[in-house]
N, C-alpha and C positions, 0 to 999 in steps of 0.2 A: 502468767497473764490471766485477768478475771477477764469476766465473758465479757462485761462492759462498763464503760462509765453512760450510765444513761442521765445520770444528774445534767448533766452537760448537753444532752442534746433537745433540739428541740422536739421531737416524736421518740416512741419508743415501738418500735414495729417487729411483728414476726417475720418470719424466713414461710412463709406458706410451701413453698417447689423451690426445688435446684436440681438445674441439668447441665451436662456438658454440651457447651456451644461447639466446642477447639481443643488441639491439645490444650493445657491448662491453662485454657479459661473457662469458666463458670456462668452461668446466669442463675440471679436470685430474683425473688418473687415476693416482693415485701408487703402486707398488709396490716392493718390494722386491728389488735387482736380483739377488737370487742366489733369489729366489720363495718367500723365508720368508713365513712368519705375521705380519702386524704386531702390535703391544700393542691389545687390544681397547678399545672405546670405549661410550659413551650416548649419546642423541639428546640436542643440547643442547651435546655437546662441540664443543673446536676446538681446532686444530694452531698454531702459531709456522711463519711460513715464513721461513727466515734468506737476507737477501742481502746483498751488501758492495758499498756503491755507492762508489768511490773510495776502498778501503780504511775507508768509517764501514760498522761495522755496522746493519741494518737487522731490525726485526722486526718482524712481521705478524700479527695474530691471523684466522684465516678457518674460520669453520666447518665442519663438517666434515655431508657433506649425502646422503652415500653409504649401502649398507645396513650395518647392526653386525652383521650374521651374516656378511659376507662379509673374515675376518679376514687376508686378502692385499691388500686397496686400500681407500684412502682415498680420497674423492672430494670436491675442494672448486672452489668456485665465487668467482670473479673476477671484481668489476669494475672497467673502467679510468675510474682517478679524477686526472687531471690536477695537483690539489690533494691528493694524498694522501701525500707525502711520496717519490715515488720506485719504490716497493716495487711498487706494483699493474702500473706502466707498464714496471717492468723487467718482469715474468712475462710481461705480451699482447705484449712487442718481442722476447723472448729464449728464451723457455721453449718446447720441443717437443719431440713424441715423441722419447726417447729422453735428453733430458735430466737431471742430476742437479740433485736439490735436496735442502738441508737442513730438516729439522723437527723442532720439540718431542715430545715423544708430545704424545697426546691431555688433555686434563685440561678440567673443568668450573665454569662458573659462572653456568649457566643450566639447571639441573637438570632433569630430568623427572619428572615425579612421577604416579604411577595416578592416575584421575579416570573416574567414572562419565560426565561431561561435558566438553567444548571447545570453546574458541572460538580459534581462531590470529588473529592480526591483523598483517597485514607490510606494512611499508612497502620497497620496491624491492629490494635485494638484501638485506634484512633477512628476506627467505625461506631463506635458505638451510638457518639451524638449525631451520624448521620442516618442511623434507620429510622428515626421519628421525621427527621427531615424530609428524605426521600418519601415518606408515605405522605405529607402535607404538599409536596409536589406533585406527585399522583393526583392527591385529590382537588387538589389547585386545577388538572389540567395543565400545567407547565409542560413543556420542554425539558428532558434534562437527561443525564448519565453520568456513570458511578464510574471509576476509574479505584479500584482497591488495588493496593499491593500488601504484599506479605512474604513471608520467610518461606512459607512451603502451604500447599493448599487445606491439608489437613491441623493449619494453627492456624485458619483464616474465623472465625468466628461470623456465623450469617451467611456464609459466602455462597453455599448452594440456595440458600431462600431465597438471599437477594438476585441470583441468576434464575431462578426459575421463575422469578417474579416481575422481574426486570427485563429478561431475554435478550435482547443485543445490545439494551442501552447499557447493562452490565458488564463489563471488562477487568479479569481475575489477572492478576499480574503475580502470580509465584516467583519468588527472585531467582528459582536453579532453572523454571519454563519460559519466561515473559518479562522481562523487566520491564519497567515501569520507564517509559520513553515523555517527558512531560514536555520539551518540544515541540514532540510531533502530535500528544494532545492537546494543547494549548493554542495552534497557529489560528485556528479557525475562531476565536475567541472574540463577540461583539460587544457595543455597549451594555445591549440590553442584558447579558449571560452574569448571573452572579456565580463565584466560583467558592464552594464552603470546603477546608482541607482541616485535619487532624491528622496528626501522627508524630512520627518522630522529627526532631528538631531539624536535621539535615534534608529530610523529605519538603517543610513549610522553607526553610531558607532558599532551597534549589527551584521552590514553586516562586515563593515570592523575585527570585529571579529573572524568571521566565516568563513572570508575569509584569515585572519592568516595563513600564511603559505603554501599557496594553489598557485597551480603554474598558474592560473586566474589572468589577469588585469583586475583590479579594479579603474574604472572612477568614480566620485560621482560630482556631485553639491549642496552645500549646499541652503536651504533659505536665513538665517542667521549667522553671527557670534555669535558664543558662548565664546568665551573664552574673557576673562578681557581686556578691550583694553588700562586702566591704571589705574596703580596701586599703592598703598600707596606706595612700596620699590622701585618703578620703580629711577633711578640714570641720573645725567645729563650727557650728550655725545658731542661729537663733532661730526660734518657732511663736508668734503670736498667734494665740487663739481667739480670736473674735466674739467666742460667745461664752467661755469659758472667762475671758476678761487675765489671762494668763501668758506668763511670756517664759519661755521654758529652753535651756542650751542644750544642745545635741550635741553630745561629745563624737568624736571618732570613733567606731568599732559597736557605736549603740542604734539603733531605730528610733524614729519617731513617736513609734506605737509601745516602743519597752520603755522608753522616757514619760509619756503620757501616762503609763501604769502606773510607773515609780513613783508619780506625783500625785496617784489616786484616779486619775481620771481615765476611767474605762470604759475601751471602744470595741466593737464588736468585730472579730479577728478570729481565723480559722487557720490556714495555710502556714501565713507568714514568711512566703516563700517568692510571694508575687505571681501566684497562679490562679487565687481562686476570688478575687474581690471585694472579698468581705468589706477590706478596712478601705476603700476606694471614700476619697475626702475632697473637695471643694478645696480648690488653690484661690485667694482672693489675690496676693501681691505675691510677686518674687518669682524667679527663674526657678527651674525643677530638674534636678539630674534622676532622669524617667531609669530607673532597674528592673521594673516588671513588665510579663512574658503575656501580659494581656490587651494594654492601648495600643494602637494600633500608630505608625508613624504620623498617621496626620494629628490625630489622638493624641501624641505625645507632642507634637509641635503646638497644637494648641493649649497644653496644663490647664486645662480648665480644671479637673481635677489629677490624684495620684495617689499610688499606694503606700501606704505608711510605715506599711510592715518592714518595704525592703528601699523606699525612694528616697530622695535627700535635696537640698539644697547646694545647687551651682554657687550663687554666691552666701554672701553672711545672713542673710534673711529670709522667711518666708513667714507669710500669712495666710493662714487658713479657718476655713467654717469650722472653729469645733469649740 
């Protein structure tokens, strides 16, 4: 594995500090080596970390967890995932002070939005896009508390900051001391309360359960896609492009975004997995069978737009902006 493909990204930034947050997780400290200004950011966002493990490129989505007034470093949190495709376990084997790495700017799909009230709720390193949050609630004057759970207290990353900083709005839910009861936090749950969760997949589906019906908005960011992104029955489609002036067939077993390549026409694409946004396109005509782990149901009922990398066509047709 070389250190990087930096052709590919859009900044090229140093590893300034790395300290252990958790058992293995990491936080880096990334600035700019000539000490410019970076592109500014919101709580919520996350960066692309580019690496090239044997000549495949590799891309990473990791939030981004640092303060947004402080326009010289980004700060993102790592954890080593054995099963995560390569990416996580080059950065804690390779990456230190003084290091170059590639990144996307910043960009968003987990928005923040004002709120008289909050409720954060994180599963394990699914904290990360919530400590910029929590401090823009702070200093909002909001209403709000953190409800974390974790495997064991000592792999919580933040967990004593945000308790000494938080004090009883804070609640540490170790899964062998305190499980993680989201019934019994959720009951009290008003209009006005936005509720932001990350974590693992089983953690947001049990929320979005229990939060059925509940007159609470409900933000989530996945890790991962979970659902099938193709499939034995999946049917061949047509794609009109509107400004392309192009009409292009989607075979079975292909993407919208691999077919648009093939044909020359290239879209701006990261994940490809339906987690990070990138290729998010403008639906003009046609029903849309939604696969990605980012629009949210009303979101997917409305197609105003979708992902390309991994979404398709319900029936023979679709039309889109491109």
């Amino acid at each position: 594995m070389t250190a990087l493909d930096e052709a590919s990204a859009d900044l090229r930034l140093t590893v300034s500090d790395r300290t252990s947050l958790a058992e293995d997780v990491v936080s880096l400290s990334l600035v700019d080596p000539d000490g410019g200004e970076l592109p500014p950011w919101m709580p919520g966002d996350h960066i692309d970390v580019v690496v090239d493990r044997d000549g495949e490129e590799i891309r990473r989505q990791y939030s981004l967890c640092g303060d947004p007034n402080d326009r010289r470093r980004y700060r993102i949190a790592v954890l080593r995932e054995p099963s995560g495709g390569g990416a996580s376990l080059w950065i804690h084997d390779h990456l230190t002070a003084g290091s170059r790495i590639g990144v996307s700017e910043p960009r968003s799909t987990f928005p923040f939005e004002l709120s008289p009230k909050y409720v954060f709720v994180a599963g394990g390193i699914g904290i990360t896009p919530l400590v910029p949050m929590i401090a823009a609630a702070v200093a909002a004057g909001a209403e709000w508390r953190l409800e974390y759970a974790g495997k064991r207290l000592d792999r919580m990353a933040f967990a004593e900051d945000l308790r000494a900083a938080g004090g009883d709005r804070v609640s540490l839910h170790p899964k062998d001391e305190s499980p993680l009861d989201l019934d019994e936090i959720l009951h009290s749950i008003d209009a006005d309360t936005a509720v932001y969760a990350c974590g693992p997949e089983r953690l947001l589906v049990a929320l979005e359960g229990a939060l059925a019906g509940s007159p609470g908005r409900l933000r989530v960011e996945r890790f991962a896609n979970e659902t099938e992104m193709f499939q034995s029955a999946d049917h061949r489609f047509e794609v009109e492009l509107t400004l392309s002036g192009k009409t292009l067939t989607i075979e079975p077993g292909c993407s919208i975004l691999s077919t648009l390549a093939d044909a020359g026409i290239k879209l701006p694409s990261s994940c490809r997995e339906g987690t990070c946004g990138t290729c998010e396109t403008f639906v003009i005509e046609g029903e849309v069978d939604h696969r990605d782990a980012i629009l949210t149901a009303k979101e997917k009922a409305e197609s105003e737009v979708m992902m390309i990398c991994v979404s398709r066509a319900k029936g023979s047709r679709l039309v889109l902006e491109i």
